[in-house]
VOGURO-570522 format. One record per residue (C-alpha): residue in one letter; x negated, y negated, z negated; residue number from 1. Coordinates in Angstrom, 3 decimals. Each point is the difference from the previous one (the first is absolute). Layout:
% residues N
{code A	u X	v Y	w Z	pos NUM}
...
//
This chain:
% residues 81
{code X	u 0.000	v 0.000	w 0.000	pos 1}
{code X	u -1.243	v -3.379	w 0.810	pos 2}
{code X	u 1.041	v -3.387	w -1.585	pos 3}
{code X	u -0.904	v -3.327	w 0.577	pos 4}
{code X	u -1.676	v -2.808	w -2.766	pos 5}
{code X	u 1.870	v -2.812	w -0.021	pos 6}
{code X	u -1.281	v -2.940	w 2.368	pos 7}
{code X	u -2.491	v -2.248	w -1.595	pos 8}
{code X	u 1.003	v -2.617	w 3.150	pos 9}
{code X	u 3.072	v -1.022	w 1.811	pos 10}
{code X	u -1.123	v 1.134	w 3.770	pos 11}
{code X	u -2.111	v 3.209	w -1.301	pos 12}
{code X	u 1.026	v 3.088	w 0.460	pos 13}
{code X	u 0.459	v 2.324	w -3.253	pos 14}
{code X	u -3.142	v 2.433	w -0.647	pos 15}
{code X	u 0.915	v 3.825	w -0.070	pos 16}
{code X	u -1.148	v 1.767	w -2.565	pos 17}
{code X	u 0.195	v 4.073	w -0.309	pos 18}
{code X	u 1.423	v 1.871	w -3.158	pos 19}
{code X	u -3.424	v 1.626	w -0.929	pos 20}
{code X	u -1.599	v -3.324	w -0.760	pos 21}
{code X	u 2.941	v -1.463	w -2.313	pos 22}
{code X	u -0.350	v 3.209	w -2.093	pos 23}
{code X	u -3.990	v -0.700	w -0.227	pos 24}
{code X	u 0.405	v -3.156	w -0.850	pos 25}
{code X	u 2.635	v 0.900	w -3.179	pos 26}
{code X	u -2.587	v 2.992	w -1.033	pos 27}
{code X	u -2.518	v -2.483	w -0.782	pos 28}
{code X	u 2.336	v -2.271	w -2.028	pos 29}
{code X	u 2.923	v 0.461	w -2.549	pos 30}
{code X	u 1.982	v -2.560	w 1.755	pos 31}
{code X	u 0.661	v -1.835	w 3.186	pos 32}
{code X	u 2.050	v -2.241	w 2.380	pos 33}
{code X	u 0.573	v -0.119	w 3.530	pos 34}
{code X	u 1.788	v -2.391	w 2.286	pos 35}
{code X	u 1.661	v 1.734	w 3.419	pos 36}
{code X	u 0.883	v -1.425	w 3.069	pos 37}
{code X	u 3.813	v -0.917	w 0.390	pos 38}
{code X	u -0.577	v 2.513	w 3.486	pos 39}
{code X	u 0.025	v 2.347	w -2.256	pos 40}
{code X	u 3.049	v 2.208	w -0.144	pos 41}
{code X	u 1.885	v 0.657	w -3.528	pos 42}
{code X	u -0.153	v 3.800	w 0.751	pos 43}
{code X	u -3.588	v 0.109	w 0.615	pos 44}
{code X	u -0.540	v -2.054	w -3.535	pos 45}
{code X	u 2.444	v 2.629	w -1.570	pos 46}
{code X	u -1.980	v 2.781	w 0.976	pos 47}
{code X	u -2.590	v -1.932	w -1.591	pos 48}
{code X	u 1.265	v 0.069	w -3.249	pos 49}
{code X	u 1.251	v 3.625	w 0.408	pos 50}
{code X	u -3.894	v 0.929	w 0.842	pos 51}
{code X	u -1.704	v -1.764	w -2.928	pos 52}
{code X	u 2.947	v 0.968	w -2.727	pos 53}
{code X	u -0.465	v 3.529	w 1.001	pos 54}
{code X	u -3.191	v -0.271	w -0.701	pos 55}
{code X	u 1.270	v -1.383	w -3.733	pos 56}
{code X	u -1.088	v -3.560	w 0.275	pos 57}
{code X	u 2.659	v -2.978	w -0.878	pos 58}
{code X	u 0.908	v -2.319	w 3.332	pos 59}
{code X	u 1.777	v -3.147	w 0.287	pos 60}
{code X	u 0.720	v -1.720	w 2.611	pos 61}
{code X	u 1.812	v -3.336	w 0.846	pos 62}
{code X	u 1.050	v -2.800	w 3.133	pos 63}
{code X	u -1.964	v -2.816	w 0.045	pos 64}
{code X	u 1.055	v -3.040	w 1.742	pos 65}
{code X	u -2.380	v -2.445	w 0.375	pos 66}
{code X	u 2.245	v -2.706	w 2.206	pos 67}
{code X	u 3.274	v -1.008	w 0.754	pos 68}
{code X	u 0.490	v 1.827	w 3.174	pos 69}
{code X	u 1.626	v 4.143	w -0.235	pos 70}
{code X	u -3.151	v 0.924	w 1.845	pos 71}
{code X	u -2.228	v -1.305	w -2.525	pos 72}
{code X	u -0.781	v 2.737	w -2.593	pos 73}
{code X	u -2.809	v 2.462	w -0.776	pos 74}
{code X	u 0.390	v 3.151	w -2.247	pos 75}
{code X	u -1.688	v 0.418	w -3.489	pos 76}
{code X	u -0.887	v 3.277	w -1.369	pos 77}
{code X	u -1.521	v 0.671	w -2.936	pos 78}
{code X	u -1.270	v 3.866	w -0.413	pos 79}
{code X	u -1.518	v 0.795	w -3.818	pos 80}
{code X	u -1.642	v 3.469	w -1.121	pos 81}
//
C-alpha cells in the first residue's frame, strides 16, 4: 500500500511513501505523527489503522483543515506502541 505525505507547498505534488518505512520509522520510537495527502482515499487510511492495531499499537487519526475552502484539509494520524 502506498500513501502520500501531505504537501509541504501549494503546486507540489504529495511524496509517496511505502508501508515498510512507516513501520521502521514507529520501531525506532514510542510515538509518532504523520500528515497524509487529502489524495488519499479514506479506505486506504482505514486499512491503515486496521494494519498497525493488529499489530496492537493505539491509532488516531483526524481531518485537518487548514483553509476555508472543502478542498483544503490534510489527515493527522497519530500511531503509539
Amino acid at each position: 500500500m502506498d500513501l502520500k505525505f501531505a504537501r509541504t507547498e501549494i503546486n507540489s505534488k504529495p511524496k509517496k511513501v511505502e508501508l515498510s518505512k512507516l513501520e521502521a520509522l514507529l520501531e525506532k520510537k514510542e510515538s509518532v505523527i504523520f500528515y497524509f495527502d487529502r489524495e488519499n482515499s479514506h479506505k486506504d487510511l482505514l486499512e491503515l489503522q486496521d494494519f498497525f492495531e493488529s499489530k496492537g499499537k493505539s491509532f488516531y487519526m483526524n481531518e485537518v483543515k487548514y483553509g476555508l475552502a472543502d478542498s483544503e484539509y490534510m489527515y493527522q494520524v497519530h500511531i503509539i506502541n
